[in-house]
Residue frames as qw, qx, qy, qz and C-alpha x, y, z in Angstrom:
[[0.182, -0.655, -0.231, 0.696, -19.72, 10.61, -5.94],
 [0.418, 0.829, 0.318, 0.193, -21.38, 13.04, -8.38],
 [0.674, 0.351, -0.035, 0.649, -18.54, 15.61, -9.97],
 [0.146, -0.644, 0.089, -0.746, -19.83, 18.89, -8.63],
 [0.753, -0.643, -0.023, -0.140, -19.89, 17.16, -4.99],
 [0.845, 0.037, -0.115, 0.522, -16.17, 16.27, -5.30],
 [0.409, 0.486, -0.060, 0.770, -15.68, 19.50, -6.29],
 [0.383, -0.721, -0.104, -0.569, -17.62, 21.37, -3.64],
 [0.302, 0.031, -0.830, 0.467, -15.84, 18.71, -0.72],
 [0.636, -0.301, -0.397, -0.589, -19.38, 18.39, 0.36],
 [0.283, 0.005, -0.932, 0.226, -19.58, 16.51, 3.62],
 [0.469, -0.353, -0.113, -0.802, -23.38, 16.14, 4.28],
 [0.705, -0.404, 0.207, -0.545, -24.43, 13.27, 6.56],
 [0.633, 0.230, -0.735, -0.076, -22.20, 10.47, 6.54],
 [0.274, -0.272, 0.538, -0.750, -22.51, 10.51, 10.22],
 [0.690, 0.008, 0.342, -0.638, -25.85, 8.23, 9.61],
 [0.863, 0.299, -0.401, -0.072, -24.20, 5.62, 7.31],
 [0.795, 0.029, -0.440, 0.416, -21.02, 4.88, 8.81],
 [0.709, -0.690, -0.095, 0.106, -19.50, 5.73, 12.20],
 [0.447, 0.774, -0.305, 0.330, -16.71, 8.26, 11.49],
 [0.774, -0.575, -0.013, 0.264, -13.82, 7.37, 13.74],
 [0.424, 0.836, -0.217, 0.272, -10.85, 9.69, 13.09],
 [0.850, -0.288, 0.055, 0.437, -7.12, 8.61, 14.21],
 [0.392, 0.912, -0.098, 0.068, -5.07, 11.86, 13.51],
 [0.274, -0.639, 0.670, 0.261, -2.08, 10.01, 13.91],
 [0.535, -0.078, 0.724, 0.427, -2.86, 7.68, 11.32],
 [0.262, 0.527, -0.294, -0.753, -2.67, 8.11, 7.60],
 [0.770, 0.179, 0.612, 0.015, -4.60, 5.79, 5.39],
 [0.093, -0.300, 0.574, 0.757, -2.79, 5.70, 1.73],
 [0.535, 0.582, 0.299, -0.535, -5.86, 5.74, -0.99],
 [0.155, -0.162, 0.767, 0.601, -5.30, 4.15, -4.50],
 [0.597, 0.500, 0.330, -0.533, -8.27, 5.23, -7.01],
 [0.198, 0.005, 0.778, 0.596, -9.00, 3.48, -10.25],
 [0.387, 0.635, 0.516, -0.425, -11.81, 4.66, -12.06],
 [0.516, 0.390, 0.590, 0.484, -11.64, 4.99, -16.22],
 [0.279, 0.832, 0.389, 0.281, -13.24, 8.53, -16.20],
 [0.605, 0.263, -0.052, 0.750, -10.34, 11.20, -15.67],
 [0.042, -0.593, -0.004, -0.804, -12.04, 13.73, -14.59],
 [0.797, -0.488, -0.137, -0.328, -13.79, 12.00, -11.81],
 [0.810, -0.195, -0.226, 0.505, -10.65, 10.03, -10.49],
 [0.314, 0.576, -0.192, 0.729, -8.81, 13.68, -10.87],
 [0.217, -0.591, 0.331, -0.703, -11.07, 15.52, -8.46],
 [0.793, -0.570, -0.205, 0.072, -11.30, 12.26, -6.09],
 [0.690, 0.208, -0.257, 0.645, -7.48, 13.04, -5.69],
 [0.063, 0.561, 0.126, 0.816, -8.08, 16.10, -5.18],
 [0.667, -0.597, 0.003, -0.446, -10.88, 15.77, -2.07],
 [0.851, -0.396, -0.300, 0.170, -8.73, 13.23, -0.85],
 [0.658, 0.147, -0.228, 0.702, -5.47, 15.36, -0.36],
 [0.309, -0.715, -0.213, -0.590, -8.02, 17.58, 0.97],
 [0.762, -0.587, -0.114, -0.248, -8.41, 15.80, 4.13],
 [0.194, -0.735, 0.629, -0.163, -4.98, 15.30, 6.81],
 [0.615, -0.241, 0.721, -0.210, -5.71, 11.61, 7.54],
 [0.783, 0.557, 0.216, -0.174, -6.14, 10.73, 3.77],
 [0.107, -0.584, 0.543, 0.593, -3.15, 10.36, 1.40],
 [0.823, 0.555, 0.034, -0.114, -4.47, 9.37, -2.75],
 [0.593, -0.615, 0.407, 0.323, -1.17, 7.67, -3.27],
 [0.071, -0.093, 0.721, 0.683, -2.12, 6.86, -7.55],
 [0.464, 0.397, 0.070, -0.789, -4.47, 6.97, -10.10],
 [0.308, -0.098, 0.868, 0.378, -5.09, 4.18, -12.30],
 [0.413, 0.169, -0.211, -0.870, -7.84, 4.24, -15.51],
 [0.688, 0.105, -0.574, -0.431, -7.96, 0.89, -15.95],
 [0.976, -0.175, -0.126, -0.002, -8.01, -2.42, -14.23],
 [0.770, 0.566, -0.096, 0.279, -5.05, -3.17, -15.21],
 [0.466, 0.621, -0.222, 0.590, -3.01, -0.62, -14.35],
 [0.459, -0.686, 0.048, -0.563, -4.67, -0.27, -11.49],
 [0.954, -0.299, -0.013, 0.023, -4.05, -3.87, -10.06],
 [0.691, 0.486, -0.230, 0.483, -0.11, -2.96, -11.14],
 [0.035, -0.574, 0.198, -0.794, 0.16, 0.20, -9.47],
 [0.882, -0.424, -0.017, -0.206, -1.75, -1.75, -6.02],
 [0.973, -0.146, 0.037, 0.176, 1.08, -4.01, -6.17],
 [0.638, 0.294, -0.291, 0.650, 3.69, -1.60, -6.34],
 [0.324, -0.592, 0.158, -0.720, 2.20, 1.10, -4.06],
 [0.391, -0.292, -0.833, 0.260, 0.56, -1.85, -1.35],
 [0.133, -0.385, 0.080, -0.910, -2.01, 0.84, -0.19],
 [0.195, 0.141, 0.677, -0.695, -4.35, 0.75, 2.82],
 [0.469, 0.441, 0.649, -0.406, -7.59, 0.88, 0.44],
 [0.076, 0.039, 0.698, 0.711, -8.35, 1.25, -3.15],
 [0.368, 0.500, 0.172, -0.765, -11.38, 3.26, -4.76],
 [0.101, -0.097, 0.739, 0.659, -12.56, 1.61, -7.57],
 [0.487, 0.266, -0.139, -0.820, -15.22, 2.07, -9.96],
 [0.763, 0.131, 0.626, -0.091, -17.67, -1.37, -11.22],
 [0.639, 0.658, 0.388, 0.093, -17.98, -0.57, -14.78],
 [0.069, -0.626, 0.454, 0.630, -15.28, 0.24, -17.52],
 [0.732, 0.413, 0.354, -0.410, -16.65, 0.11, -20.08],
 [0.432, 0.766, -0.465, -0.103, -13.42, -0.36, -22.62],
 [0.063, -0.533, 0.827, -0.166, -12.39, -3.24, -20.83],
 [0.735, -0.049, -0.672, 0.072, -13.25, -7.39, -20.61],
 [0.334, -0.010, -0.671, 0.662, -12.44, -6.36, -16.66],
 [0.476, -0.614, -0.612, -0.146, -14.58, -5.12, -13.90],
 [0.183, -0.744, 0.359, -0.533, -14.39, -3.62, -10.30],
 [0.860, -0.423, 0.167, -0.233, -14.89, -6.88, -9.25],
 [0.934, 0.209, -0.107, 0.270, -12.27, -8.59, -11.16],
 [0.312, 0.572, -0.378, 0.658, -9.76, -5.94, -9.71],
 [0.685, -0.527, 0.109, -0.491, -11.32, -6.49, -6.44],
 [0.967, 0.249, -0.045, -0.036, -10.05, -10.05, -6.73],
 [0.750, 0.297, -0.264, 0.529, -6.46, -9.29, -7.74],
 [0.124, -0.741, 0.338, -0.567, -6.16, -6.40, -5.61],
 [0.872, -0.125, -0.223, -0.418, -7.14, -9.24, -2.74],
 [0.983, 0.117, -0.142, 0.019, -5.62, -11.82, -3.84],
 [0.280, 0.762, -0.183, 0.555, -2.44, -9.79, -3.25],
 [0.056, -0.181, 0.518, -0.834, -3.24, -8.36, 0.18],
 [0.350, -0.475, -0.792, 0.156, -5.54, -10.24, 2.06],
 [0.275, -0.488, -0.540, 0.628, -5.65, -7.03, 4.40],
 [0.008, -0.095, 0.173, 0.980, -6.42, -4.52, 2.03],
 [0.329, 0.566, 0.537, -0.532, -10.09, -2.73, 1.93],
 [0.029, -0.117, -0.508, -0.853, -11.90, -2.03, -1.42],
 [0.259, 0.402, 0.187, -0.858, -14.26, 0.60, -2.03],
 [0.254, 0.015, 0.645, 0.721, -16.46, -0.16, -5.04],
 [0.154, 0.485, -0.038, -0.860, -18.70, 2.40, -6.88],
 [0.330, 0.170, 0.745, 0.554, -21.30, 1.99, -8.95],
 [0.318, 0.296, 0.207, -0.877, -24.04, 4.01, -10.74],
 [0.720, 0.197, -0.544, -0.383, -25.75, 1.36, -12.42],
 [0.251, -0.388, 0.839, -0.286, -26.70, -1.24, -9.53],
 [0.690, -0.010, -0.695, -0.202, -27.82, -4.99, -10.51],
 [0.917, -0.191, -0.150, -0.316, -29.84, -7.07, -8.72],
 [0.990, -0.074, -0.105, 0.050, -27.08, -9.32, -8.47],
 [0.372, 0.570, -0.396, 0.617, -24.29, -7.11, -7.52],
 [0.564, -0.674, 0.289, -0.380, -24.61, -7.71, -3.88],
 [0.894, -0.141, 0.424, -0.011, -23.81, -11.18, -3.88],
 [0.864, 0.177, 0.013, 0.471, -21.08, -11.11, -6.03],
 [0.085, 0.832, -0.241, 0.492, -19.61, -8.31, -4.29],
 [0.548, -0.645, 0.461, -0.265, -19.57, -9.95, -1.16],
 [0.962, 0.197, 0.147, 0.120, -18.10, -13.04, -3.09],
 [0.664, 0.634, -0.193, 0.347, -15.52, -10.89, -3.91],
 [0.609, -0.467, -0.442, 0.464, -14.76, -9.80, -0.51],
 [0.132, 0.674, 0.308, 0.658, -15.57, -6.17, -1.50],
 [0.092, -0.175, -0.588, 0.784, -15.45, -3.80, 2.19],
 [0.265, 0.476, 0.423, -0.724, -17.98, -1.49, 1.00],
 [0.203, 0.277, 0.705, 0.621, -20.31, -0.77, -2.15],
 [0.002, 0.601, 0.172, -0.781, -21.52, 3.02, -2.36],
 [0.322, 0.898, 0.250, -0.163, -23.30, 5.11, -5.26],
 [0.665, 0.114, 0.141, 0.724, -21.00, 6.59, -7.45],
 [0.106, 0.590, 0.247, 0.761, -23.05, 9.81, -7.69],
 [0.623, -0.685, -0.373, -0.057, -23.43, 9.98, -3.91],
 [0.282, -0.920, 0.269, -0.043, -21.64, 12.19, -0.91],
 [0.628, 0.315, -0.648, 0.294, -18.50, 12.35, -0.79],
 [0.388, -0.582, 0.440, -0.563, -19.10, 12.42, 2.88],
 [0.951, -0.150, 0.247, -0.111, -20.31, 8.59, 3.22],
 [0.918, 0.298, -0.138, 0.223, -17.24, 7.64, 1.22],
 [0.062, 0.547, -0.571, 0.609, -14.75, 9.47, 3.57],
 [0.596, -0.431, 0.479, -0.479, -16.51, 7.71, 6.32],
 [0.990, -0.086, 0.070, -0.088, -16.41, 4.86, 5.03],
 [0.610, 0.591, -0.354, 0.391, -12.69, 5.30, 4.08],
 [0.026, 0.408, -0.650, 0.641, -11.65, 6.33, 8.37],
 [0.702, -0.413, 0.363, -0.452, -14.03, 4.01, 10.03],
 [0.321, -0.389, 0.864, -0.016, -12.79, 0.88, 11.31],
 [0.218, 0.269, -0.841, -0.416, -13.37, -2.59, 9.71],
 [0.656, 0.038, 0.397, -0.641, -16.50, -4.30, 9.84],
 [0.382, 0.030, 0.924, -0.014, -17.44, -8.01, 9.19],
 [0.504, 0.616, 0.605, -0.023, -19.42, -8.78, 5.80],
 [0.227, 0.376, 0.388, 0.810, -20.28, -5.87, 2.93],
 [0.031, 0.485, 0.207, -0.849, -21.09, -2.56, 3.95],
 [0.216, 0.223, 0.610, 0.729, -23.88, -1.01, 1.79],
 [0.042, 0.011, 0.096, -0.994, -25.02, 1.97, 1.38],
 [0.312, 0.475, 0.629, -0.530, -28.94, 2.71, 2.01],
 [0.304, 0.633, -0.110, -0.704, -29.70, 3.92, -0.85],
 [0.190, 0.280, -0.894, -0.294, -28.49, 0.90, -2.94],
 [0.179, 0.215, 0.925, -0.256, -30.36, -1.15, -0.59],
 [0.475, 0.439, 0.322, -0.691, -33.77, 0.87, -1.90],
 [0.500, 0.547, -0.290, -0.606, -32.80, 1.20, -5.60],
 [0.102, -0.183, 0.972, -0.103, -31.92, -2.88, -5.57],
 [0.192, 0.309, 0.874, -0.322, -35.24, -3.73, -3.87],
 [0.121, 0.747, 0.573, 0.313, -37.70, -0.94, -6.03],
 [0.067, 0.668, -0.028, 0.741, -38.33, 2.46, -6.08],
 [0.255, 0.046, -0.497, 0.828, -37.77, 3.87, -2.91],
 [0.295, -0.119, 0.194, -0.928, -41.13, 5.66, -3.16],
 [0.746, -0.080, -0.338, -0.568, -43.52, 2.71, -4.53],
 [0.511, -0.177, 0.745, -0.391, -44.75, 0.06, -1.73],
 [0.166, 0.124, -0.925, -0.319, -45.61, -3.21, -3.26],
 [0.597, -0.158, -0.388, -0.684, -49.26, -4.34, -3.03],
 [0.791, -0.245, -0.531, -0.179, -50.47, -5.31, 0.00],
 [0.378, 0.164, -0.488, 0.769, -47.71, -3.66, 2.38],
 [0.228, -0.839, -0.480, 0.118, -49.04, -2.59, 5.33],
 [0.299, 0.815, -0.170, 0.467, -47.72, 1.45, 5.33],
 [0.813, -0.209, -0.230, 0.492, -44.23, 1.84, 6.70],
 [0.234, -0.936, 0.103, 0.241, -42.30, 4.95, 7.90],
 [0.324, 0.823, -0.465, 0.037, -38.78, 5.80, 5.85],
 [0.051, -0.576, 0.761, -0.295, -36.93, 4.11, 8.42],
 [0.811, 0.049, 0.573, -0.110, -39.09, 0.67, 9.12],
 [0.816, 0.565, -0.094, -0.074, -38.59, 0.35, 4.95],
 [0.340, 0.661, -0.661, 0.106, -34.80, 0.69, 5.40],
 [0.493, -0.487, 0.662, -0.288, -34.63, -1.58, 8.15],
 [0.830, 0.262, 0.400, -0.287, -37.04, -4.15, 6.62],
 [0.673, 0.603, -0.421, -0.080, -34.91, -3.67, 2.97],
 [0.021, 0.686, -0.695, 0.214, -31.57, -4.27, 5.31],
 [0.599, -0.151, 0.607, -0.500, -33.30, -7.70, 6.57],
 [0.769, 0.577, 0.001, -0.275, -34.22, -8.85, 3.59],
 [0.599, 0.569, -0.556, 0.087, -30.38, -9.30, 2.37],
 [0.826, -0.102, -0.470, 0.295, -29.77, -11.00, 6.20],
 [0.000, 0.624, -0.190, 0.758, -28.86, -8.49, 8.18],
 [0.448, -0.511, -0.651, 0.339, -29.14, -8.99, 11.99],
 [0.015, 0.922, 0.314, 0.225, -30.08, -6.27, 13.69],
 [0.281, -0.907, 0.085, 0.301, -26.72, -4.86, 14.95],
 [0.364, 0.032, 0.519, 0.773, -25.47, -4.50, 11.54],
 [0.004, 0.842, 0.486, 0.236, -28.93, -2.92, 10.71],
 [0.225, -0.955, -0.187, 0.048, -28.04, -0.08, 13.01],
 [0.498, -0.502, 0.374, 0.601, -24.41, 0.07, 12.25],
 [0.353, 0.510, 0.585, 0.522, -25.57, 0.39, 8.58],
 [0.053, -0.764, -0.497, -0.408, -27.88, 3.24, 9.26],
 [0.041, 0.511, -0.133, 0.849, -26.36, 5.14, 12.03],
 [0.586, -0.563, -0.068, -0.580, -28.78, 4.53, 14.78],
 [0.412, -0.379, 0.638, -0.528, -28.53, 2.75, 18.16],
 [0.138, -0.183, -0.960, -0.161, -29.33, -1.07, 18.62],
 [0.189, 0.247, 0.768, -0.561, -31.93, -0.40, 20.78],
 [0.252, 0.498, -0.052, -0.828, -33.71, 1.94, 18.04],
 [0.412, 0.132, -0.783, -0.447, -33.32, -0.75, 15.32],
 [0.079, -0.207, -0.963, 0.152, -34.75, -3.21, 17.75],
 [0.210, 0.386, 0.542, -0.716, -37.57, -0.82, 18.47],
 [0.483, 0.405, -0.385, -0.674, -38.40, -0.45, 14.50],
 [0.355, 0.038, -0.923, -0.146, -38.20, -4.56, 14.17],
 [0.089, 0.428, 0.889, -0.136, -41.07, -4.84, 16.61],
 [0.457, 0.387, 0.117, -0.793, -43.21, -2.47, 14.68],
 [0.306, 0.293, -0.773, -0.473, -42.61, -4.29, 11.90],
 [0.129, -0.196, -0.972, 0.025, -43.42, -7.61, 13.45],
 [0.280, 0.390, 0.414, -0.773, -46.90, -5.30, 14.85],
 [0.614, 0.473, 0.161, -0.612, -47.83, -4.49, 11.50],
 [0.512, 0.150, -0.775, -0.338, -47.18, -7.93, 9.75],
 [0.834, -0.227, 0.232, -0.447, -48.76, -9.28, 12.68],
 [0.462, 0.585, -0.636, 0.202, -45.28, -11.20, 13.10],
 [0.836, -0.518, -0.030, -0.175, -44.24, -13.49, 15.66],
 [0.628, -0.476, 0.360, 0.499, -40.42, -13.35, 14.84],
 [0.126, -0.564, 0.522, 0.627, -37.63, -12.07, 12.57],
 [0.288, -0.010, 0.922, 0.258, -37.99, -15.29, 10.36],
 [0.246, 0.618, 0.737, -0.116, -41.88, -15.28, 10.28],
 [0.153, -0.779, -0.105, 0.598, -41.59, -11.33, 9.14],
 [0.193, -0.282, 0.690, 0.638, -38.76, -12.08, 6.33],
 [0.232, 0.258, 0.900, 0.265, -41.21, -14.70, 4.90],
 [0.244, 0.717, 0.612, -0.228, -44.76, -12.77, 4.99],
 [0.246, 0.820, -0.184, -0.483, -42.95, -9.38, 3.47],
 [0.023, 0.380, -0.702, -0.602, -41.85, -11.39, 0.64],
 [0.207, 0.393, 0.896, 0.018, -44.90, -12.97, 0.24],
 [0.142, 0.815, 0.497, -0.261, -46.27, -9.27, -0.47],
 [0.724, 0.679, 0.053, 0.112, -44.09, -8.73, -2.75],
 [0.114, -0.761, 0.621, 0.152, -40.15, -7.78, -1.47],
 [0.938, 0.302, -0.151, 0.075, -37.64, -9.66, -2.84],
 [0.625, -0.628, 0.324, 0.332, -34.30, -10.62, -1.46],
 [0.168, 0.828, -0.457, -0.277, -31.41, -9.24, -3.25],
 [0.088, -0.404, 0.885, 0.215, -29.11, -12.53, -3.40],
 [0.611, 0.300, 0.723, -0.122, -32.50, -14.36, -4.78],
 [0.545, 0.778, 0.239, -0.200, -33.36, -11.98, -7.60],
 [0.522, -0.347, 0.568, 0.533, -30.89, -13.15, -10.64]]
């Protein structure tokens, strides 16, 4: 989440990433770790904003962070990938946080996404993996909606991962905003009611984008689809090391 959106408690469209479910009888405790001080400040901040939120510590490092986990035992933990003073990680706190509490959710943030940060997020058993410079709306929703099987990730990752968002790869037949996300979300395995729990939309809707798709690859199934758009140049995420 970009500073001046913290600061502004921004809440533009998370609605279309994640499925806000709000329980105002429960409180979920919040434990951010994130190296840059100002940025962890005003997450505190937005979170103590909200009734059903509680930021219970702050941690800069790893370290301290994985300490402060284990003395706090919060509900979810905010943590940044990259510190750059440190031999540690988000993932490697990901890990101990974990290793700990099986039941506990992590959040992790990056602004600098790799190829290979999907697949060793979901190795880590990461809940979600979000933009760092993105709403803070999608990261409140993803903070009150309910658990979900696998790694949540944000659209937007999924684009900047796979290529520019804007440039089609030679040979693509042309796709609408929403057939690209679908198609990116496929690519990493997705079925198609995670596709539409990703994105916000109805199964039926996703299903109704997957048979354009298969239309204009002149498809004959999911499989046959996967194969023909990487033959024209996509690339799956947990291939490209």
């Amino acid at each position: 989440m970009a500073v001046d959106e913290l600061n502004s408690h921004s809440l533009g469209s998370a609605e279309h990433f994640v499925a806000r479910q709000r329980d105002p009888h429960v409180v979920r405790s919040v434990l951010v770790i994130d190296d840059h001080r100002t940025f962890a400040d005003l997450m505190a901040v937005a979170l103590g904003a909200e009734p059903d939120l509680h930021c219970v510590g702050i941690a800069h490092t790893v370290e301290d962070g994985v300490r402060q986990f284990r003395a706090l035992r919060p509900d979810l933990v905010v943590v940044d990938f990259r510190f750059p003073d440190s031999e540690l990680d988000g993932l490697d706190a990901t890990r101990q946080v974990l290793a700990t509490d099986p039941d506990a959710r992590v959040v992790l943030l990056t602004g600098h996404p790799e190829a290979r940060m999907l697949r060793h997020a979901a190795d880590a058993g990461v809940h979600a993996l979000l933009p760092k410079d993105g709403a803070l709306a999608d990261l409140l929703a993803v903070l009150r909606g309910p658990r979900q099987a696998g790694l949540v990730v944000h659209p937007a990752l999924v684009r900047s991962l796979l290529g520019s968002e804007h440039a089609e790869p030679e040979g693509l037949p042309h796709l609408t905003k929403r057939e690209r996300e679908v198609l990116d979300m496929l690519l990493i395995g997705l079925d198609a009611r995670a596709i539409a729990n990703q994105l916000g939309i109805s199964l039926n809707t996703c299903r109704a984008h997957l048979k354009s798709l298969l239309a204009k690859f002149h498809a004959h199934s999911q499989v046959e689809l996967v194969a023909l758009a990487r033959r024209r140049g996509l690339v799956d995420v947990r291939q490209a090391r």
